[in-house]
C-alpha positions as CSV (number, residue, x, y, z in Angstrom):
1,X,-23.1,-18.2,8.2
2,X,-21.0,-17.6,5.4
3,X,-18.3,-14.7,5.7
4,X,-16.5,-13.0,2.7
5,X,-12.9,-12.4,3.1
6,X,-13.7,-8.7,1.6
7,X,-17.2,-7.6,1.0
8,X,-17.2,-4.1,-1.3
9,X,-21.2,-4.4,-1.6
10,X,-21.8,-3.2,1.4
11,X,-19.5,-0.3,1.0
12,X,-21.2,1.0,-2.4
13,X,-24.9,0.8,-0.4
14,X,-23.9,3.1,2.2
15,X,-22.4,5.5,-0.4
16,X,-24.8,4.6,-3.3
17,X,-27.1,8.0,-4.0
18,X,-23.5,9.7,-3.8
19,X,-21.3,7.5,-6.0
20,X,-24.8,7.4,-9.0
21,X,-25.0,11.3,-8.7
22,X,-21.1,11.6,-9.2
23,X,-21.1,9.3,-12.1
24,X,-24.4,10.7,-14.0
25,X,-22.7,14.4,-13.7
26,X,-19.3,12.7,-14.8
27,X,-21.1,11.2,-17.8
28,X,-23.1,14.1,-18.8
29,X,-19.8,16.1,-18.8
30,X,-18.2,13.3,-20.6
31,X,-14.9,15.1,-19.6
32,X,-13.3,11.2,-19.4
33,X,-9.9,11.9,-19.5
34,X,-8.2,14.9,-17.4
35,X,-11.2,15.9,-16.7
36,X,-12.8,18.3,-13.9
37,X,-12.9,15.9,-11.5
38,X,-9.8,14.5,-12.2
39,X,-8.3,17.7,-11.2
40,X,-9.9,18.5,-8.8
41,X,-9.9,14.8,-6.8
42,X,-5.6,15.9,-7.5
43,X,-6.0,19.1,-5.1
44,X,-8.0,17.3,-2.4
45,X,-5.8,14.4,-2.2
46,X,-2.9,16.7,-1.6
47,X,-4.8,18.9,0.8
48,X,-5.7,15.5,2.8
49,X,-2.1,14.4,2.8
50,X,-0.8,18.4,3.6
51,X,1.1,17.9,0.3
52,X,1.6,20.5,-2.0
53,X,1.7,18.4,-5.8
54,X,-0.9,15.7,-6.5
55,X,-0.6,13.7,-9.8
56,X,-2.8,10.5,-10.4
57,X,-1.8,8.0,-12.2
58,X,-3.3,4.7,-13.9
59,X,-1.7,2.5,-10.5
60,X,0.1,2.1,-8.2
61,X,2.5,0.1,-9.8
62,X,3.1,3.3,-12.4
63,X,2.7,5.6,-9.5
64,X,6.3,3.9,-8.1
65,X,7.7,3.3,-11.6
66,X,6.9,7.0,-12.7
67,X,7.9,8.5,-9.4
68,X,11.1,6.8,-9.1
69,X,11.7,8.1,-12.6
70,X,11.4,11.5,-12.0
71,X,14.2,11.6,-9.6
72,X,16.4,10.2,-12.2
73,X,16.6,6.0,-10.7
74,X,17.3,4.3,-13.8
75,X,19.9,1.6,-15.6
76,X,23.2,1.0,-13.1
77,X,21.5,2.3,-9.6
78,X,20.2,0.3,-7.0
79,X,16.7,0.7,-5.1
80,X,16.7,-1.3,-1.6
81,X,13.4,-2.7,-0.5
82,X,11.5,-4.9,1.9
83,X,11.6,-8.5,0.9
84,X,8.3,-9.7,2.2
85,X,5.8,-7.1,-0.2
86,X,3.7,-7.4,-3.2
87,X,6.1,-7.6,-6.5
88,X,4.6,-4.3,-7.8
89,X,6.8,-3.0,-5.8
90,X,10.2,-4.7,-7.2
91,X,8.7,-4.5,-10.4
92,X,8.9,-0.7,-10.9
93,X,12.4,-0.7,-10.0
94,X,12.8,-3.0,-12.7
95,X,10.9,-1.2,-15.1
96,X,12.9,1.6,-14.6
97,X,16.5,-0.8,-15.2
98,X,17.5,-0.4,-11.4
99,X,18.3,-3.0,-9.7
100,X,16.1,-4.2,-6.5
101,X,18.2,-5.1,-3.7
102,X,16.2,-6.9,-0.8
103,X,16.5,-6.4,3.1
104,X,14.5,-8.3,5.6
105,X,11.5,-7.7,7.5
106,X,11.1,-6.9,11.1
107,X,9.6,-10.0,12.9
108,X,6.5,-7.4,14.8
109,X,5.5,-4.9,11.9
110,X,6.7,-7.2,9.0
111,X,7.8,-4.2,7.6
112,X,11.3,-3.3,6.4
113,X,13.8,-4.1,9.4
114,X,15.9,-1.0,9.6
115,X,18.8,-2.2,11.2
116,X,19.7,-4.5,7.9
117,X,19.1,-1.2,5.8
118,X,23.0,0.5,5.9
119,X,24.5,-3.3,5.3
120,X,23.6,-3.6,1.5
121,X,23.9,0.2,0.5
122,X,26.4,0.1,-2.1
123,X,27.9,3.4,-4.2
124,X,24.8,2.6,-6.6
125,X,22.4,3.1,-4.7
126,X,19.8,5.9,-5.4
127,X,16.8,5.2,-3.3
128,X,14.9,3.3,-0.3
129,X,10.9,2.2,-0.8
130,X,9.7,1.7,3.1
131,X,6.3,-0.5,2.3
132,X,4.0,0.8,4.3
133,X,2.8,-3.3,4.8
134,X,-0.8,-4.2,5.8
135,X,-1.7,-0.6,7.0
136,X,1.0,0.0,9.3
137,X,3.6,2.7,8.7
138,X,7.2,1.9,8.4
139,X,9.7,3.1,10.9
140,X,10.3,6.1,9.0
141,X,12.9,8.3,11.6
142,X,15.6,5.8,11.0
143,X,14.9,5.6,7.2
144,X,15.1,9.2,7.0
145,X,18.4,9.7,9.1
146,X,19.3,6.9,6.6
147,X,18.4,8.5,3.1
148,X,20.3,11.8,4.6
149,X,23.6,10.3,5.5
150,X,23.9,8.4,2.2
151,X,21.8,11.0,-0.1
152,X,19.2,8.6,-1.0
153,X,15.9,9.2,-2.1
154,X,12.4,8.3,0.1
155,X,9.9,6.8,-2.1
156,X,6.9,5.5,0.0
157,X,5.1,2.7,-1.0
158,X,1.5,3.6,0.9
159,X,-0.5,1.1,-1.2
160,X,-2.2,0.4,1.8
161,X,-1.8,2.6,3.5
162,X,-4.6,5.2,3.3
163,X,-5.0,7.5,6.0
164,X,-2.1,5.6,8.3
165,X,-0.1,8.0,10.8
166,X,3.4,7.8,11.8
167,X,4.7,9.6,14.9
168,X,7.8,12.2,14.0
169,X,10.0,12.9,16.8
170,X,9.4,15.7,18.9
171,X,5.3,13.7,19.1
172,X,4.1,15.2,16.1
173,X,1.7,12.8,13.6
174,X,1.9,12.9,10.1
175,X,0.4,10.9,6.9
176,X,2.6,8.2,5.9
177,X,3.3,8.7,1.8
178,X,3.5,12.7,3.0
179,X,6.8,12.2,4.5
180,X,9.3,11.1,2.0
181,X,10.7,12.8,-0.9
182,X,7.4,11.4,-2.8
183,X,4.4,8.9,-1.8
184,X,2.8,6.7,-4.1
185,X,-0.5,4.8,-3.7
186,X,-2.8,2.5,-5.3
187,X,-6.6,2.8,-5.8
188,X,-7.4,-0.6,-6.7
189,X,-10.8,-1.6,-5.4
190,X,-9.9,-3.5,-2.4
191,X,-7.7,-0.6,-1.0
192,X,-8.8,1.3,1.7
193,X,-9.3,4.6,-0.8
194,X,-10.1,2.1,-3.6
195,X,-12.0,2.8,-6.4
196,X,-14.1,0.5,-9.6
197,X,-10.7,-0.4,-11.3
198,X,-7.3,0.7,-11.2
199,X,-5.5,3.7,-10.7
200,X,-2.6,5.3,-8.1
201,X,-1.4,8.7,-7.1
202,X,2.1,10.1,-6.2
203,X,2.5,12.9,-3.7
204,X,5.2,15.6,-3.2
205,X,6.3,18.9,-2.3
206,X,8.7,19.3,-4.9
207,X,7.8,20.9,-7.9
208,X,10.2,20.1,-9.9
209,X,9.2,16.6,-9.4
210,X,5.4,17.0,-9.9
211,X,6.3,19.1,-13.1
212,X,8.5,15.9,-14.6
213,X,5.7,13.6,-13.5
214,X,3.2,15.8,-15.5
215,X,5.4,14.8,-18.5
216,X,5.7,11.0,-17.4
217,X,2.1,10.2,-17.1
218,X,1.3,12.2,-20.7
219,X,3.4,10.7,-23.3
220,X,5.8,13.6,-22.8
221,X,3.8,16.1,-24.1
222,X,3.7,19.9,-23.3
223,X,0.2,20.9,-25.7
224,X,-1.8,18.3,-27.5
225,X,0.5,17.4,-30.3
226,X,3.7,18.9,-29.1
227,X,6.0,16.2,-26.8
228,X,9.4,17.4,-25.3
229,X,10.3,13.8,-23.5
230,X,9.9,10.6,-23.1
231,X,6.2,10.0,-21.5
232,X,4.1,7.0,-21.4
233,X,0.2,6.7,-21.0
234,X,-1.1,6.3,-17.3
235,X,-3.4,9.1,-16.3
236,X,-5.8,8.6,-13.5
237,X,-9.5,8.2,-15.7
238,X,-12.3,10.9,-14.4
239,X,-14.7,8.6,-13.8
240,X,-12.3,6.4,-11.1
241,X,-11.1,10.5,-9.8
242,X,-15.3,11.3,-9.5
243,X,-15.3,8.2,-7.1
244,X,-12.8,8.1,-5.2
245,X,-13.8,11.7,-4.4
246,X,-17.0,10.5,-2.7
247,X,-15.0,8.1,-0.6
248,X,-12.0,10.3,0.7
249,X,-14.8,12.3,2.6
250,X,-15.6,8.7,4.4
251,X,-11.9,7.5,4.7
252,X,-11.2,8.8,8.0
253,X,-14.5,7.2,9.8
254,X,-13.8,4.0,7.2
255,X,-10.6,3.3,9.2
256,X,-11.9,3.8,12.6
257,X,-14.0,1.3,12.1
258,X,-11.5,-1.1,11.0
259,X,-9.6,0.3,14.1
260,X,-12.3,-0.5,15.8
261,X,-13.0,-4.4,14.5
262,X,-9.1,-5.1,14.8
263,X,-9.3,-4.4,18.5
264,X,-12.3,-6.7,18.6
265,X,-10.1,-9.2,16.9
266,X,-7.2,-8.8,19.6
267,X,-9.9,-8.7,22.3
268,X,-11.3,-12.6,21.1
269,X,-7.9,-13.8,20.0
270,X,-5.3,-12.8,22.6
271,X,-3.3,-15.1,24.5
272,X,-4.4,-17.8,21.9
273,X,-1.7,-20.5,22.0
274,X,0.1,-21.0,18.5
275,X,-0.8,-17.8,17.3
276,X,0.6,-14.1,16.5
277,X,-2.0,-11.5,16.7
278,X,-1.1,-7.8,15.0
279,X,1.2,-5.4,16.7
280,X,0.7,-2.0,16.6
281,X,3.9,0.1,16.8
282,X,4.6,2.7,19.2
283,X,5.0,5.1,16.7
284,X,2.0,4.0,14.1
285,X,-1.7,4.3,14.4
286,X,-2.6,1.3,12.0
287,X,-5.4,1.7,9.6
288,X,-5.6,-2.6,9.2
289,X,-5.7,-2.8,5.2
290,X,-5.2,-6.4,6.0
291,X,-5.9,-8.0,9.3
292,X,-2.8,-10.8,9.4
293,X,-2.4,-13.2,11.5
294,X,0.2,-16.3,12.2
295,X,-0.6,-19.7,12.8
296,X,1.2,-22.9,13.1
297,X,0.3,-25.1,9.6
298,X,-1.6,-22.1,8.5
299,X,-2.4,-24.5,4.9
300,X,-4.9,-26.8,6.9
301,X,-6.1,-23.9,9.0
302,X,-7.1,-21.9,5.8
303,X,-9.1,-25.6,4.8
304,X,-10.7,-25.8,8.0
305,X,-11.9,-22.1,7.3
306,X,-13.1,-22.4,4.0
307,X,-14.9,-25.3,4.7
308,X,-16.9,-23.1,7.7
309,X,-17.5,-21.0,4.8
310,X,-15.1,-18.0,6.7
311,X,-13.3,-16.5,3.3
312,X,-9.0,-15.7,3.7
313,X,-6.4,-15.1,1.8
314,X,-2.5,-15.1,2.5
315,X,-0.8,-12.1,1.7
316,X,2.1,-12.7,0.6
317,X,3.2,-16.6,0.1
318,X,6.5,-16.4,-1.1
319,X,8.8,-13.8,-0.9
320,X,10.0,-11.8,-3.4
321,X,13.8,-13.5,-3.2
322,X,12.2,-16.6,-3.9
323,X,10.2,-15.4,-7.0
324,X,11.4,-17.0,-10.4
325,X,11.0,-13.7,-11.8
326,X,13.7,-12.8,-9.7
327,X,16.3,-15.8,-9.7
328,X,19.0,-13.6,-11.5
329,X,19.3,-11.3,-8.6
330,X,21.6,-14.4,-6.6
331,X,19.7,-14.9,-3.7
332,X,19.0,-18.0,-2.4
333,X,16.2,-19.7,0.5
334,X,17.5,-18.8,4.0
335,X,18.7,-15.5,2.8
336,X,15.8,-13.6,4.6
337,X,14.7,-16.0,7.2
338,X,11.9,-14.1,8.9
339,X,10.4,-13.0,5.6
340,X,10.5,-16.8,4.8
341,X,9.1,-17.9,8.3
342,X,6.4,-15.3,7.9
343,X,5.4,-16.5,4.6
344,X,4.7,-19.9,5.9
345,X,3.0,-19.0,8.4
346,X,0.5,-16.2,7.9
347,X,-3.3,-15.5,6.9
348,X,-5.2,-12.5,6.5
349,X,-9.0,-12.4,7.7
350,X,-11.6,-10.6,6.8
351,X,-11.1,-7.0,7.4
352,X,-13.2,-4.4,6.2
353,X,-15.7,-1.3,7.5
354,X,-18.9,-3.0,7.5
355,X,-17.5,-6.3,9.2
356,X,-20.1,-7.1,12.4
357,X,-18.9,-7.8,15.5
358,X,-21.0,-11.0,15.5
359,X,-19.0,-11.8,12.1
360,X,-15.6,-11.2,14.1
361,X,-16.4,-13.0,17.3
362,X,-17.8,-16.4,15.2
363,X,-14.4,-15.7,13.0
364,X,-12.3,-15.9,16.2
365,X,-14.3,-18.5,17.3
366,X,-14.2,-20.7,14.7
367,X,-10.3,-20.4,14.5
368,X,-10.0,-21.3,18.3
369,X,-11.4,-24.6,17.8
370,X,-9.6,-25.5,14.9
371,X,-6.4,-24.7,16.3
372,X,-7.4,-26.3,19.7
């Protein structure tokens, strides 16, 4: 039996008479750009979030380079970020001339490890991106108490992230990307809110924010041919907003089910000598974008796998340090040695709504006896 790493198919048959109907009426409108159900996807995606401002954007790479530009991060500051995340990330800090600056990852969440945050704040910096990584949220009360005592921004990177909840003090759950000063996300296709191509979305409460990023995603412009700033093109197309429309109503029960095959995962692979199963936080109720495990020479494992025709991929195999792109920033290997330990070691298997328990449990299997 052959198992894809990520099977979308299945998802688009569930939805199919929904998705046709919402592009026929989309194409008969022929409303393509800013259109109805553009604006309307906007308002929905805010309600879902309890946001006020909604802005979609062409992805979620613009949605962190045009959100971190509309609360003035540009040439001179400094943005602090995880190490261990995809480079979209990094890379809209550079867009915007800031510099990156990288902490380490905690060894559990392999998200950002607070406790390294308040060593590499300098006078210039402006901002913190927690990476929501793999599904799970990032510990955000720290962070917060963070961004207050040095007056820095909260730009959350919920790529993937969809529908994730992180537990405020006091017991209260709230939507991760609704908590700092603005939340960006990604609707690339394999997302858990993903749609037939790119796009993204930033989220806020500020108005004065969602009033600049009106401007950002536009070329500037305040009527057709009349532009008051600097603006570039990245607008969210009507055909991806009539979409992902349809699937926002399925998110929630989406995620339960990959709730649901996670815990059959932990169930077949706990207490499995030579390997680290997913930890779910104390204060997170992970959505498992990416089901990531480590594993001992995790290369030959991923071999052994493909050749059982069981599909993975390793998300992410060098860290961001270690990037040529970003040699000029001075760091060096051993810098961030769990991020680096985690890279070595880790591989993501299939995860997504429609997965079978039967799929899982020969999955599980079949990783037993190659490690054994």
């Amino acid at each position: 039996m052959k198992i894809p790493f990520l099977d979308l198919s299945s998802q688009y048959k569930e939805i199919k008479e929904d998705i046709d109907f919402a592009l026929r009426r989309t194409l008969k409108r022929s409303d393509f750009i800013l259109g109805k159900d553009e604006v309307i996807f906007e308002k929905e995606f805010a309600k879902y979030f309890n946001r006020k401002f909604a802005v979609g954007v062409n992805s979620g790479t613009d949605a962190l380079f045009l959100g971190l530009l509309s609360l003035g991060i540009g040439r001179g500051d400094e943005v602090i970020l995880p190490v261990y995340t995809y480079i979209a990330t990094a890379l809209a800090v550079t867009f915007t001339g800031a510099r990156p600056v990288f902490v380490d990852i905690d060894q559990d969440s392999y998200n950002i490890d607070v406790d390294k945050i308040s060593g590499v704040i300098t006078k210039k910096a402006k901002a913190i991106i927690p990476v929501h990584l793999y599904g799970q949220s990032a510990h955000m009360e720290p962070i917060l108490n963070i961004g207050r005592k040095y007056n820095l921004k909260i730009v959350e990177d919920a790529a993937q992230a969809h529908g994730a909840r992180y537990k405020m003090p006091g017991g209260k759950w709230r939507m991760v990307g609704g908590i700092g000063n603005i939340g960006c996300f990604s609707f690339y296709p394999t997302k858990n809110l993903g749609g037939c191509g790119d796009g993204g979305m930033i989220i806020s409460d500020d108005e004065k924010i969602y009033k600049k990023i009106l401007l950002l995603r536009d070329y500037g412009r305040k009527s057709r041919y009349e532009h008051i700033s600097v603006g570039y093109n990245s607008r969210l197309d009507t055909i991806q907003a009539a979409i992902l429309r349809i699937k926002l109503r399925h998110l929630e029960r989406w995620n339960i089910l990959r709730r649901r095959n996670a815990a059959i995962y932990n169930r077949e692979l706990k207490d499995m000598e030579g390997m680290v199963i997913p930890k779910e936080a104390d204060y997170a109720k992970h959505v498992y974008h990416i089901y990531a495990v480590r594993v001992r020479g995790r290369d030959g494992v991923v071999k052994e796998l493909a050749k059982k025709g069981i599909g993975t991929l390793i998300y992410y195999p060098i860290p961001l340090h270690l990037q040529k792109v970003y040699k000029g920033l001075g760091y060096k290997k051993g810098d961030f040695p769990v991020a680096e330990k985690v890279a070595q070691e880790i591989i993501s298997l299939p995860m997504y709504p429609h997965l079978k328990e039967a799929q899982i449990r020969l999955i599980a299997k079949t990783l037993k006896d190659i490690l054994r």
